[in-house]
C-alpha positions in Angstrom: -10.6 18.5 21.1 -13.9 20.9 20.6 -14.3 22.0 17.8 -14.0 25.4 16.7 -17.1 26.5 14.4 -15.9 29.7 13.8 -12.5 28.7 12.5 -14.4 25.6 10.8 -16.9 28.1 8.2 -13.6 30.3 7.2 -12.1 27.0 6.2 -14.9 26.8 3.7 -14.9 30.4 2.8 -11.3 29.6 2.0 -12.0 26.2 0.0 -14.7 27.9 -1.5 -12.5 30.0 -3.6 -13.0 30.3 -7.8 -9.1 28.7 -8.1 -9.3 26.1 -5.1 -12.9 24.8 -6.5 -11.3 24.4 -10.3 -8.1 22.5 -8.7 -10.9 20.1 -6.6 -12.5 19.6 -10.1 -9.4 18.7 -12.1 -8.8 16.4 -9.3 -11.7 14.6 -9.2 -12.0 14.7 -13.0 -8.8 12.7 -13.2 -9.5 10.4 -10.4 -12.6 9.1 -12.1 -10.8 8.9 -15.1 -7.8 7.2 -13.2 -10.4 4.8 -11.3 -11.8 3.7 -14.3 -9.1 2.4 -15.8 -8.1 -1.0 -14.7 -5.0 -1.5 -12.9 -4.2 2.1 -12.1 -5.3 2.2 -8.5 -6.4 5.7 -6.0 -2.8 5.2 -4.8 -1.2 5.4 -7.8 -3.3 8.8 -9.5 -2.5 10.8 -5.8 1.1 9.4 -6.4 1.2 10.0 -10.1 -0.3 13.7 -9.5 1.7 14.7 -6.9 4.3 16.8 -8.2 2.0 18.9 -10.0 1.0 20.2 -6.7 4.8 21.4 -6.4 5.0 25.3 -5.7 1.1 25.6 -5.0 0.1 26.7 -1.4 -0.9 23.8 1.5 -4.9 24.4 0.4 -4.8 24.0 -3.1 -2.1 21.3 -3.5 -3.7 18.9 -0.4 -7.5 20.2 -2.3 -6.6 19.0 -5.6 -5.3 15.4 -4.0 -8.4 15.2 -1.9 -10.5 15.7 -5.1 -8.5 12.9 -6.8 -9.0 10.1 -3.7 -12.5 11.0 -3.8 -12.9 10.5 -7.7 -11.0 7.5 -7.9 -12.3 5.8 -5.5 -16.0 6.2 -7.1 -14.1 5.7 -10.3 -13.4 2.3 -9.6 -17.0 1.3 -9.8 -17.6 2.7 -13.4 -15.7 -0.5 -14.9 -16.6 -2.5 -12.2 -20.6 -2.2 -13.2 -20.2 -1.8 -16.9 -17.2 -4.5 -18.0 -17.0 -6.9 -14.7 -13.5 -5.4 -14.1 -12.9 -3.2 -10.8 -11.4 -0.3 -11.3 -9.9 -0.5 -8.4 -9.5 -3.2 -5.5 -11.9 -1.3 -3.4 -14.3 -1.8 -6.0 -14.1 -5.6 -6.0 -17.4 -6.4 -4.0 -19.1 -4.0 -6.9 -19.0 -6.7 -9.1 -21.2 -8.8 -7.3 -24.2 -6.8 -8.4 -23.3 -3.8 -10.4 -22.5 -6.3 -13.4 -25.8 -8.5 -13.4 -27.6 -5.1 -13.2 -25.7 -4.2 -16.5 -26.2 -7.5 -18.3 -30.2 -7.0 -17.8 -30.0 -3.7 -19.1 -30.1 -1.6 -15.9 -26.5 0.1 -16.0 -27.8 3.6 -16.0 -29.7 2.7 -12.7 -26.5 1.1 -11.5 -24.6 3.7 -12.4 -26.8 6.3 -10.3 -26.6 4.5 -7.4 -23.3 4.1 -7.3 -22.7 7.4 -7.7 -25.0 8.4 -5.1 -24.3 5.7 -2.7 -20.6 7.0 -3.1 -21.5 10.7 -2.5 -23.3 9.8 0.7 -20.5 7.5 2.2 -17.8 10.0 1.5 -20.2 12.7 2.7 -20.9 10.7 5.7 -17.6 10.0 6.2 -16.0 13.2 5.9 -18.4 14.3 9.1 -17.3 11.7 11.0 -13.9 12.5 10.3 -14.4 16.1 11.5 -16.4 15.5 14.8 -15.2 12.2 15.9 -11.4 12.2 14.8 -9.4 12.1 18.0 -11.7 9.8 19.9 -11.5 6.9 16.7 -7.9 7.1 16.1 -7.5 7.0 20.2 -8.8 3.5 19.6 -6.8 2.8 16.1 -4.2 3.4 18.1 -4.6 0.3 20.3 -4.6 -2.4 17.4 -1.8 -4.6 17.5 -1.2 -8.1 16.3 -4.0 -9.7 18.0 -6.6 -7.1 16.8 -5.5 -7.3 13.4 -5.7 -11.0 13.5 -9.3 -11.2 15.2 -10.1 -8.2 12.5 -9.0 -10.2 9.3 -11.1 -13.4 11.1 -14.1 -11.1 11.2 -13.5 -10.0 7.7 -12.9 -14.3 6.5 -16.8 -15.0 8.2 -18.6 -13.2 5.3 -17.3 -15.8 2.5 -20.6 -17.8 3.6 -22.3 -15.0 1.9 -20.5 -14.3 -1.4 -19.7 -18.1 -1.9 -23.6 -18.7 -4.2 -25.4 -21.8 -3.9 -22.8 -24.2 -3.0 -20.8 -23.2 0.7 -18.3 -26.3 -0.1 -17.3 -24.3 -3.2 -17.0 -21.2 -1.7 -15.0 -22.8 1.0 -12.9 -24.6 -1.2 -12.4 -21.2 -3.5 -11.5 -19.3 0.0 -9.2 -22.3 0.6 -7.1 -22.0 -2.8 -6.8 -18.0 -2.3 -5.7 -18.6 1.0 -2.9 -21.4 -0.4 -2.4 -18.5 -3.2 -1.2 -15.9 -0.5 1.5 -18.7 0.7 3.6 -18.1 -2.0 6.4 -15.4 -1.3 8.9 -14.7 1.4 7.5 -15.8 4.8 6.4 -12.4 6.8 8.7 -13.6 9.8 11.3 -15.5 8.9 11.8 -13.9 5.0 12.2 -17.1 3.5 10.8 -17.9 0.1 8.0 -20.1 -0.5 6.8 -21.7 -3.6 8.6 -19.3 -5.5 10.6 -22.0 -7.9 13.4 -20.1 -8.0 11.6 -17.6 -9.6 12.2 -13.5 -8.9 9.1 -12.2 -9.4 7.5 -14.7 -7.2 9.0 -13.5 -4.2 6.7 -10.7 -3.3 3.5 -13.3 -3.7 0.9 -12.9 -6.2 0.6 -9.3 -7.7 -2.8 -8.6 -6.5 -4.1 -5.9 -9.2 -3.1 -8.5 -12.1 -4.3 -11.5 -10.2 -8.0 -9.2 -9.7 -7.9 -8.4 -13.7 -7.5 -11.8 -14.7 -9.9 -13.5 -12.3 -12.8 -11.0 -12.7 -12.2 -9.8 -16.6 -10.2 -11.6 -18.4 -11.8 -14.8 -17.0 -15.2 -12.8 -18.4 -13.5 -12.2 -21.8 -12.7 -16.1 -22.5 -16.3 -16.6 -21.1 -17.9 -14.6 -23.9 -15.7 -15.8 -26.5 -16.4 -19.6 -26.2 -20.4 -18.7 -26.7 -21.6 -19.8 -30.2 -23.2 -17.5 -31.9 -23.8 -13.8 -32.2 -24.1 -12.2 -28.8 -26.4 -9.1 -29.0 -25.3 -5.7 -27.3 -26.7 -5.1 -23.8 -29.8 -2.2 -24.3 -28.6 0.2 -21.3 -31.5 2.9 -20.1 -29.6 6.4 -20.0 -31.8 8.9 -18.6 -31.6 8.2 -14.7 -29.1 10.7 -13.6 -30.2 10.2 -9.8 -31.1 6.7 -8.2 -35.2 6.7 -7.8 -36.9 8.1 -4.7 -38.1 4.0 -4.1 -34.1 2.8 -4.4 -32.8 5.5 -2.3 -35.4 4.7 0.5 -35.1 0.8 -0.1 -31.4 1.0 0.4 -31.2 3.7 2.9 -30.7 1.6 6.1 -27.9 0.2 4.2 -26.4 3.4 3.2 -26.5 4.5 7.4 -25.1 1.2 7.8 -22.0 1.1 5.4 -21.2 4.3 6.4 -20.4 3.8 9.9 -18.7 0.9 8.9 -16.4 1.8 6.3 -15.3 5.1 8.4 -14.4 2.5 11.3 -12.3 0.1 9.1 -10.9 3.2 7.3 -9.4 4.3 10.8 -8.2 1.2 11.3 -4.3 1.8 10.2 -3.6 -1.2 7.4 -7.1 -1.7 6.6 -9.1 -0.3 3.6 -11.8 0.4 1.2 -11.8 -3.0 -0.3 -11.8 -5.1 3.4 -14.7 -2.4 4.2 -16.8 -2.8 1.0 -16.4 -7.1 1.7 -17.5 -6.8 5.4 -20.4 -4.3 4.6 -21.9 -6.0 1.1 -22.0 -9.4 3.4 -24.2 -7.5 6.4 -26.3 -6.5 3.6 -26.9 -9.9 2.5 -27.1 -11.0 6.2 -29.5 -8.7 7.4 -31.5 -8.8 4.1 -35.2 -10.1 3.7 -34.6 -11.7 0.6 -30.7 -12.8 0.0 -31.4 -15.2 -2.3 -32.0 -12.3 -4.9 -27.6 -11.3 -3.7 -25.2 -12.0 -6.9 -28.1 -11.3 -9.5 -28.1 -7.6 -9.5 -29.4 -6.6 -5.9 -29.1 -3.0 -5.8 -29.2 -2.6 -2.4 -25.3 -4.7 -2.1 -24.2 -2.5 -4.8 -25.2 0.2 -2.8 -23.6 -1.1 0.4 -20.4 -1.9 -1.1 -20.2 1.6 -2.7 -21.0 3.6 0.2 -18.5 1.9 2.6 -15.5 1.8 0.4 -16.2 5.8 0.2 -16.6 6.6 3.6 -13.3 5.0 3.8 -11.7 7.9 3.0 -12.9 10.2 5.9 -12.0 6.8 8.2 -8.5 6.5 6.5 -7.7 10.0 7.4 -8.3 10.1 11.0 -5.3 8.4 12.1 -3.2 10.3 9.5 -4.4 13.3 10.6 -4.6 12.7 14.3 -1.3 10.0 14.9 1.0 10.6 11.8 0.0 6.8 11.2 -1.4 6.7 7.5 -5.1 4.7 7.3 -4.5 3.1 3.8 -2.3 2.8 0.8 -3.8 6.3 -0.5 -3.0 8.1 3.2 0.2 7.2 3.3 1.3 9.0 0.1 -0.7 11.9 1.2 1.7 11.7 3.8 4.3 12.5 2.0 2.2 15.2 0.7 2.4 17.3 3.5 5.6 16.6 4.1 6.6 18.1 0.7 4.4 21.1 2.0 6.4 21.3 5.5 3.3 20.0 7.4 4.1 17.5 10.0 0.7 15.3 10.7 -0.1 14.5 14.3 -1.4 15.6 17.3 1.1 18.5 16.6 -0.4 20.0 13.5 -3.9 20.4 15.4 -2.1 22.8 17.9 0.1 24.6 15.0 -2.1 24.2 11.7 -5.4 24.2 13.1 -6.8 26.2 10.5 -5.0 23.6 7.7 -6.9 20.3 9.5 -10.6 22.4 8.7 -9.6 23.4 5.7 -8.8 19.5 4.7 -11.9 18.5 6.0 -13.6 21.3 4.4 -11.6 20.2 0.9 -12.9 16.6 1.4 -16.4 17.6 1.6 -16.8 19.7 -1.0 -14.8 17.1 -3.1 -17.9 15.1 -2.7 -20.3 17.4 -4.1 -17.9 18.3 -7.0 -17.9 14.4 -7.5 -21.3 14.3 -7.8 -21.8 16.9 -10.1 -19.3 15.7 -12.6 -20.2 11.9 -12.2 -23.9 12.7 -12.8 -22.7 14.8 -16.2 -21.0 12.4 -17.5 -23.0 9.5 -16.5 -24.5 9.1 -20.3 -21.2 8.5 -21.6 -20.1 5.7 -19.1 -23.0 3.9 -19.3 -23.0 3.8 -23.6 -20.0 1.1 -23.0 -22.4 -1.2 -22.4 -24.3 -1.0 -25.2 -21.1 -1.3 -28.2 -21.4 -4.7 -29.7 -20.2 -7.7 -27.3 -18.3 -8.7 -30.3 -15.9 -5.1 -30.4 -16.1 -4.6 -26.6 -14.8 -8.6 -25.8 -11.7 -7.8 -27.7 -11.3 -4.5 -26.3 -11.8 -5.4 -22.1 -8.8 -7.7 -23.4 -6.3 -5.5 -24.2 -7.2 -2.8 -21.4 -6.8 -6.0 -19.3 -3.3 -6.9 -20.7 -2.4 -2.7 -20.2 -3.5 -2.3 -17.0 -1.7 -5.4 -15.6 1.7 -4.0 -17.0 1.1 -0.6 -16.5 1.2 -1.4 -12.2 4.8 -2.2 -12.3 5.7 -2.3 -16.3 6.5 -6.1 -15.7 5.6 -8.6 -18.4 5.7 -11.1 -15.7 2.4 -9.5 -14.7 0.8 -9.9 -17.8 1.4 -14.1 -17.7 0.1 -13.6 -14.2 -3.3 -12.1 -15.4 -3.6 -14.7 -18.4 -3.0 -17.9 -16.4 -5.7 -16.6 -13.2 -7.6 -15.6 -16.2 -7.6 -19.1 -17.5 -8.1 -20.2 -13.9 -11.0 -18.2 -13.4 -13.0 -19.4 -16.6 -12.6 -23.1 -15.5 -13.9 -22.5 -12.1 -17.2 -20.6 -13.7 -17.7 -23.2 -16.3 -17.5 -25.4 -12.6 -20.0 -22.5 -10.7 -17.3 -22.5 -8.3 -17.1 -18.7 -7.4 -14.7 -16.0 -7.8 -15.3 -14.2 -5.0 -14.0 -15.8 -1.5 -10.7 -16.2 -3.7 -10.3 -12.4 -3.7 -11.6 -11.9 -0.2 -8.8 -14.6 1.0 -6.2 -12.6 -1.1 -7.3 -9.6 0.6 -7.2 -10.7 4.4 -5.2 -14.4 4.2 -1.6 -12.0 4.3 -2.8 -9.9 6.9 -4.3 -13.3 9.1 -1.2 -14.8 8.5 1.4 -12.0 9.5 -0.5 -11.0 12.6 -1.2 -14.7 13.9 2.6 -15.4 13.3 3.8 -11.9 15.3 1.2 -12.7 18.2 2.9 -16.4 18.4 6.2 -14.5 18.5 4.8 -11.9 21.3 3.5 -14.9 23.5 6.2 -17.5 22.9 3.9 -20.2 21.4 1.0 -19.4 23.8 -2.5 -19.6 22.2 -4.0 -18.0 24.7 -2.9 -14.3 23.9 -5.3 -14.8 20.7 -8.1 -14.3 23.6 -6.2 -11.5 25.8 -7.3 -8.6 24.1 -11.0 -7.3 24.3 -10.9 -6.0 20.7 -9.7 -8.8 19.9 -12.4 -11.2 21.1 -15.2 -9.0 20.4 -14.0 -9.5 16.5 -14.4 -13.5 16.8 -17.4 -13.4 18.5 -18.8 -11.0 15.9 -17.1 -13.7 13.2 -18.9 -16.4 15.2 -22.0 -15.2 14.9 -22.2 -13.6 11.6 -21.0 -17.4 10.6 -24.1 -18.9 12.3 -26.5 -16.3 11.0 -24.9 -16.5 7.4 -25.3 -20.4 7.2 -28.8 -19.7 8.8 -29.7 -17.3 5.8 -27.9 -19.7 3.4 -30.3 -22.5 4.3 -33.6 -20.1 4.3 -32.0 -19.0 0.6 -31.8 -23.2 -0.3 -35.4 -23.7 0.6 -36.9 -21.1 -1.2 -35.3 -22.0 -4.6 -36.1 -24.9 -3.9 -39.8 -24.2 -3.5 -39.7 -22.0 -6.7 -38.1 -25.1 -8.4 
């Protein structure tokens, strides 16, 4: 499909309107907002916001939802950076360096290159989504089983370089989220595993309450055992814009995160937080100095931002193009347009052309308005950091406890995020780390599903596992980025050990 230019700049004329500009705003106003807020998830402020886009014409209602993916999903870094608790799952690989560039007293600069690093992935890949939509989702389309499976492989391969100093810790932390994501009804046969005869079992783990108690309420008993008084963190606020020297250090990053996250985000199933994982460890890979990863490396925060963002453009191409939603978020904007008798497909390019440009044109400009309003009101995020460690402890506690109950008001969920809470602080006070445990929460179900329905497909036979092309480009890429991880991981060993 060529694209029509002239049809493509009245689709901005038309978003550009005074009442379709304010709706963009409100929506990315309460995505942030939304993001921040542990537990409430990009999926759930489209879905929660839905109806009040009832009545309202196709280009303001799909606008103002476009506006709130876009805010939430920078949103989610806000907490991540400032309390060690994503906002949202995409935001999990934010962690790694946002918060140790908080706890030295550089939130501000943290802040402003999230921000930015979020403007240009969702900038990046809202362009991608507009020029290269029917050729990516032509090769979506061909993931089955076996490309899923070799994809979630490829995905597994960067726990080398988020598992620290130790790789038989981080194996054995991938290990026990991999045992985690057992527990439930099998995905083939439906029969329940480890559940103990308990109900709310049977679905597995809930992720968002398992991802609050590992990564803040693990923090908050890790604060609270330290003796003494423990002295607010000094942030600097002025720095509304990351500096000329970090945008040019972590600009090769930026280029690289963005083709990346706008591939996995047109890969139906997949999402902001696999893309963020898979693009913060080829930052670490292809780094010059990796030892510096998981002590506030600005240029992973910056990678891990930037691909979870151009997610968005990604996860629309196949919605747009197919009908098939990209992610969790897509697939209630489907019923968006549904609700707006829109039908998306290869259909409503031939009978809504001028809708499709105006949604790219909406997502866009939802960037810039995202930047705007995240560089305003970038003072007041980053003050959290500096209330006393003795008021904010107690408060990260009970926004944990909310946030895990408000995803499905189940108090179940709550004695889920206390007892991986409890398990997280043990394994710090062991170094063993955090991360591969979330990365194997992430990709063990979708490894699992997909190697059980290509056994089904091939009667047994292994060798369908090696019959696709996609397929066996994945592990070979998993392969390799294995062998080059360890390689980096020994290169990291000797030089602390020649600092030692």
């Amino acid at each position: 499909m060529d694209i029509n230019w002239g049809l493509m700049l009245s689709s901005y004329g038309a978003v550009f309107a005074p009442s379709v500009i304010l709706l963009i705003a409100v929506g990315v106003t309460a995505g942030i907002i939304i993001g921040a807020l542990p537990g409430l998830t990009a999926t759930m402020g489209v879905a929660l916001l839905v109806p009040m886009t009832f009545g309202r014409p196709p280009l303001e209602s799909l606008s103002m939802l476009m506006g709130i993916y876009a805010g939430a999903m920078y949103g989610g870094a806000i907490s991540a950076i400032l309390i060690r608790t994503p906002g949202t799952p995409a935001a999990a690989a934010t962690v790694l360096e946002g918060y140790p560039m908080a706890k030295r007293g550089e939130a501000g600069r943290a802040m402003a290159m999230a921000l930015f690093a979020s403007f240009f992935g969702g900038v990046a890949g809202a362009v991608i989504m507009t020029i290269a939509s029917p050729l990516v989702s032509s090769v979506a389309l061909r993931f089955g089983p076996i490309e899923y499976f070799g994809l979630a492989i490829f995905g597994l391969s960067v726990i080398i370089s988020i598992s620290g100093r130790s790789l038989i810790k981080g194996f054995m932390s991938a290990f026990f989220g991999l045992l985690i994501c057992t527990i439930g009804f099998d995905p083939i046969s439906g029969f329940p595993r480890y559940t103990f005869g308990v109900m709310e079992m049977m679905e597995g783990p809930p992720f968002i309450p398992t991802l609050i108690g590992l990564f803040a309420v693990s923090e908050v008993f890790n604060e609270s055992q330290k003796s003494g008084v423990i002295k607010a963190v000094t942030a600097k606020l002025d720095q509304y814009l990351p500096s000329w020297a970090d945008i040019k250090y972590c600009f090769k990053e930026l280029c690289r995160s963005s083709v990346i996250g706008s591939v996995v985000g047109a890969i139906p199933g997949a999402g902001g937080d696999i893309a963020s994982f898979i693009s913060y460890g080829e930052a670490k890979r292809a780094s010059k100095n990796p030892e510096l990863y998981g002590k506030g490396q600005i240029e992973g925060l910056a990678a891990s931002e930037c691909a979870n963002n151009a997610c968005q453009g990604g996860a629309m191409i196949p919605l747009l193009s197919l009908g098939v939603p990209g992610d969790a978020v897509t697939a209630v904007l489907l019923g968006a347009f549904t609700i707006q008798g829109l039908q998306p497909g290869p259909m409503l390019y031939k009978e809504h052309l001028d809708i499709v440009y105006q949604i790219f044109a909406s997502m866009m400009v939802a960037q810039f308005v995202m930047q705007f309003i995240g560089m305003a009101g970038i003072q007041l995020f980053a003050r959290v950091i500096m209330v006393d460690r003795s008021i904010l402890t107690p408060a990260i506690f009970v926004m944990s406890v909310i946030g895990a109950y408000a995803m499905r008001s189940n108090v179940f969920d709550v004695y889920t995020t206390l007892f991986f809470g409890v398990v997280g602080f043990v394994m710090m006070r062991y170094d063993f780390p955090l991360s591969p445990i979330l990365l194997a929460l992430i990709l063990g179900p979708l490894a699992e599903a997909n190697l059980r329905r290509s056994m089904v497909m091939s009667g047994g036979d292994w060798s369908i596992l090696v019959s696709s092309p996609i397929a066996v480009s994945m592990m070979v890429l998993a392969v390799l980025s294995l062998y080059f991880s360890i390689r980096k991981h020994h290169e990291i060993e000797r030089k602390l050990a020649e600092m030692e």
